[in-house]
C-alpha positions in Angstrom: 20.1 -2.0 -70.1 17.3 -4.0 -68.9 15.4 -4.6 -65.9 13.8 -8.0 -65.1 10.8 -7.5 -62.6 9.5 -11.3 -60.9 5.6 -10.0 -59.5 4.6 -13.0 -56.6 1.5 -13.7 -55.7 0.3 -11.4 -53.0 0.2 -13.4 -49.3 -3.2 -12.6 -47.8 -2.9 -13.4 -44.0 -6.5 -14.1 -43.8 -6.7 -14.5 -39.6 -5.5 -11.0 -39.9 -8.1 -10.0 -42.1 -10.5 -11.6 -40.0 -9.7 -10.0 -36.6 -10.3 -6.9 -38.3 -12.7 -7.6 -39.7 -14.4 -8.0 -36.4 -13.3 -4.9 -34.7 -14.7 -3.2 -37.1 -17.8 -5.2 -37.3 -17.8 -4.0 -33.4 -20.3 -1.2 -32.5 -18.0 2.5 -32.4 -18.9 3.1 -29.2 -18.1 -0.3 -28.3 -14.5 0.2 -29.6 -13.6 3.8 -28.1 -14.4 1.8 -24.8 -11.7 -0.8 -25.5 -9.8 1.8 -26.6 -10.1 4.2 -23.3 -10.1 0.8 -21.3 -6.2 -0.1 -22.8 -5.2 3.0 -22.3 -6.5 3.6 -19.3 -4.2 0.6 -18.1 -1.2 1.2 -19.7 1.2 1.3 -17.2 -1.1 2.4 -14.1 0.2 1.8 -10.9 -1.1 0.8 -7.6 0.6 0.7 -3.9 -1.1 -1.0 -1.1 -0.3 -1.1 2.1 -1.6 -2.3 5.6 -1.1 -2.5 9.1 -2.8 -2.5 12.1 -2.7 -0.3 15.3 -3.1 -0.9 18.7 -6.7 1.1 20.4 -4.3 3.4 22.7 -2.5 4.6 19.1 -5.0 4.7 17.2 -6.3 8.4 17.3 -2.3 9.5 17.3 -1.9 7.2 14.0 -5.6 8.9 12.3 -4.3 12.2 12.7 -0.9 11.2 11.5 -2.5 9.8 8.3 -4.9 12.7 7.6 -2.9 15.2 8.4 0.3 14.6 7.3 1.4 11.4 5.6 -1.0 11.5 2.9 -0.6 14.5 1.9 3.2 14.0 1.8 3.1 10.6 -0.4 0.7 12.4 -2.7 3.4 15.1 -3.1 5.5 13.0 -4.6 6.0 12.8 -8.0 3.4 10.3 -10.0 1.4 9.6 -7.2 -2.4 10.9 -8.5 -4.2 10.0 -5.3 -4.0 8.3 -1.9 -6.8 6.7 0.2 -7.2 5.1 3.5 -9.8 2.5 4.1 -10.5 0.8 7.7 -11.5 -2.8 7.7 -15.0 -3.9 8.5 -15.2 -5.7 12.0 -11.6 -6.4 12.7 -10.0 -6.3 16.3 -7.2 -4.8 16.5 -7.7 -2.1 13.8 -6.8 -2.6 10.7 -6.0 0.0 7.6 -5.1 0.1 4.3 -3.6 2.6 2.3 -4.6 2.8 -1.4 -2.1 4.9 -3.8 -2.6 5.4 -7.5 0.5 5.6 -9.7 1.0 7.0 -12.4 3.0 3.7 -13.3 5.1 1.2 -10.9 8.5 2.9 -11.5 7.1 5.8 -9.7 8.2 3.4 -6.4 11.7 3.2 -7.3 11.7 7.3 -8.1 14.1 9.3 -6.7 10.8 11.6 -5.2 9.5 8.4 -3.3 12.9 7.5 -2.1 13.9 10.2 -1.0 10.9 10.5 1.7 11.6 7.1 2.4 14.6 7.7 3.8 14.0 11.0 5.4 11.0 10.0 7.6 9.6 12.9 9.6 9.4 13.2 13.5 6.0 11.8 13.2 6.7 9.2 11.0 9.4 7.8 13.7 7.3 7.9 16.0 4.3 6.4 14.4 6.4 3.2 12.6 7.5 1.2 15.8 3.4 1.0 16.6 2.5 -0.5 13.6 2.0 -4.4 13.2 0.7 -6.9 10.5 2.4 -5.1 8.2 1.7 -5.8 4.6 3.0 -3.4 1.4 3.0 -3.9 -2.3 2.7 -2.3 -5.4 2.8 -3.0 -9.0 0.8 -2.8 -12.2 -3.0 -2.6 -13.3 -3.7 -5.8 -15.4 -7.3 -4.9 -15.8 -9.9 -2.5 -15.0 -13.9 -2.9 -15.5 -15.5 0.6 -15.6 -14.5 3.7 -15.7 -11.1 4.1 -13.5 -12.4 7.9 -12.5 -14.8 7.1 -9.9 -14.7 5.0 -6.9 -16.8 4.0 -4.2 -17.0 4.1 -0.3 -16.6 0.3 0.1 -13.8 -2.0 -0.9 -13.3 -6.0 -1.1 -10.4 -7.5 -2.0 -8.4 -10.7 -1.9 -4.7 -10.6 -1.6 -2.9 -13.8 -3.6 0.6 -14.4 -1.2 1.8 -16.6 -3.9 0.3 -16.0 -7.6 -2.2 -14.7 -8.9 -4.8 -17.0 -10.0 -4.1 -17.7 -14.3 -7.7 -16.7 -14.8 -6.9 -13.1 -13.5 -3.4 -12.9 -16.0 -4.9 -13.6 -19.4 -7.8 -11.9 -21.4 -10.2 -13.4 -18.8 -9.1 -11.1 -16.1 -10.5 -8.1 -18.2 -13.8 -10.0 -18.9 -14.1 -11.2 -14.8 -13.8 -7.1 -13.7 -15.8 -6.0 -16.7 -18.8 -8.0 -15.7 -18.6 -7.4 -11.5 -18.2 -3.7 -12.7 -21.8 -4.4 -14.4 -23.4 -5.5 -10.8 -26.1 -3.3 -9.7 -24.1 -0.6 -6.9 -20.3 -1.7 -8.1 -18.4 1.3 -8.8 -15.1 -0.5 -10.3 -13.0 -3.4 -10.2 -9.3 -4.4 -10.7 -6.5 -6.9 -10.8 -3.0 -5.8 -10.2 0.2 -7.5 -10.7 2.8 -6.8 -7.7 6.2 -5.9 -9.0 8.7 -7.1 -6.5 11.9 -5.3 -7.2 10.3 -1.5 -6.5 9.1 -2.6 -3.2 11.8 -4.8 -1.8 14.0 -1.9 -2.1 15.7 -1.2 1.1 14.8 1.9 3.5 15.1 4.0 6.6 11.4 3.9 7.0 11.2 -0.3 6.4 14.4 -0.5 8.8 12.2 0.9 12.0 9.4 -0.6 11.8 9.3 -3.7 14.1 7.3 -6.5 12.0 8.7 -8.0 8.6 6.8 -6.5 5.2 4.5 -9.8 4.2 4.8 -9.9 0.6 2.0 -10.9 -2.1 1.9 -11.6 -5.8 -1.3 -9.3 -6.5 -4.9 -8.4 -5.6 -8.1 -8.5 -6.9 -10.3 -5.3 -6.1 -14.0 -3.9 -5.9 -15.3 -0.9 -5.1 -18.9 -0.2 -4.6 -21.9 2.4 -3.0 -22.5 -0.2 -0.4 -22.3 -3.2 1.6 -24.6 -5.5 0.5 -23.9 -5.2 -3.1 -20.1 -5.2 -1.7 -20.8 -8.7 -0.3 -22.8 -9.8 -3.7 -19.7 -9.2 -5.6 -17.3 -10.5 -3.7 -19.0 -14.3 -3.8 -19.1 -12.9 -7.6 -15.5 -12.8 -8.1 -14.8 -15.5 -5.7 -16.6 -18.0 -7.7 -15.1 -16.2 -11.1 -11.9 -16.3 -9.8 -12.0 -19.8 -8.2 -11.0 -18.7 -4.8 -12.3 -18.9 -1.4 -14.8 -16.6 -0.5 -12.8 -15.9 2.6 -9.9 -14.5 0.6 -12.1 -11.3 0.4 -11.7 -8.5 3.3 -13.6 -5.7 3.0 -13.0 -1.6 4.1 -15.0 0.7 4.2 -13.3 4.1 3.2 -12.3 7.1 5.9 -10.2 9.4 4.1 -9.1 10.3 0.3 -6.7 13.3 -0.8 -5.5 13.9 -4.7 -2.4 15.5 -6.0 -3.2 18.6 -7.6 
């Protein structure tokens, strides 16, 4: 019996060789930031939502927030935290709720649902006040700095149609990476909306009197104050190409984490 073995010439993929090449070539440190910073993102979820209230509501709606609804989102399975912010200078109030996920299914969970559909007294009460009502959620693109910490102050630009191709490709992680490097900026982000969790049809969306606006995704920064809030948004208005009047800014008034 014999055997006949044919030995090729080895096939060298040499733009493989050479992206490894520089990743290694890349400080360590460097690399378990990359590293953290992907996995950081994998999958993270965000849920905004906004609305404003009328000045004769307004203290019955606070104490709705703080002391009840909150807490009650962030009891829900995959919801980490949940933060209210009040926007700077605006007449009739205005409020946004900030929810991290642990991933954009967690809207379409059975958990969130099911609170969705079996609004509290308060809730019913509270819905019918509410106008400009605005609610998405979806997935973390990119995040510059560490996603731990946040600050007092928020900008961010909401994109009703699509978000800017700069923010979608590897740019967007190199736009947050250097606002997150301005002098008093805590963070920033770029998340994707995903439609089909929040069109999903409720009790809760079925009493309240104005239509959800829909959006394609948002660009976010935190930071310690309001001027360097205001530096970084012509930053990233500029970087993203947008109008500087895109940006709204909050200052935050309330914050509560799973435990």
């Amino acid at each position: 019996m014999s055997i006949n073995v044919s030995l090729g010439r080895p096939h060298i993929d040499l733009a493989l060789c050479l992206r490894f090449a520089l990743e290694e070539a890349q400080p360590l440190s460097t690399r378990k930031q990359m590293e953290q910073t992907q996995l950081d993102n994998a999958n993270t979820g965000l849920l905004a939502i906004w609305s404003t209230i009328a000045a004769e509501s307004e203290t019955d709606y606070m104490h709705w927030l703080t002391r009840e609804h909150i807490f009650e989102r962030v009891g829900v399975p995959g919801f980490r935290s949940g933060r209210v912010f009040k926007r700077r200078n605006n007449r009739p109030s205005e409020y946004m709720m900030l929810y991290e996920l642990d991933n954009a299914d967690v809207m379409a969970s059975s958990g969130y649902l099911e609170r969705l559909n079996n609004p509290t007294a308060w809730t019913r009460r509270i819905m019918p006040t509410l106008e400009q009502f605005r609610r998405g959620g979806g997935t973390i693109l990119a995040r510059g700095a560490n996603s731990a910490g946040h600050g007092g102050h928020l900008a961010i630009a909401r994109f009703e149609d699509a978000l800017p191709e700069c923010l979608t490709a590897q740019q967007g992680q190199a736009i947050v990476d250097a606002l997150a490097k301005g002098d008093w900026v805590v963070n920033a982000q770029i998340m994707a909306v995903k439609n089909g969790a929040t069109a999903i049809a409720t009790q809760e969306k079925s009493m309240r009197r104005s239509s959800e606006g829909e959006f394609a995704g948002l660009l976010l920064v935190e930071s310690l104050d309001n001027g360097s809030l205001d530096r970084a948004m012509m930053q990233a208005s500029k970087a993203a190409g947008t109008n500087p009047d895109l940006f709204e800014s909050y200052d935050l008034v309330f914050v509560c984490h799973s435990r």
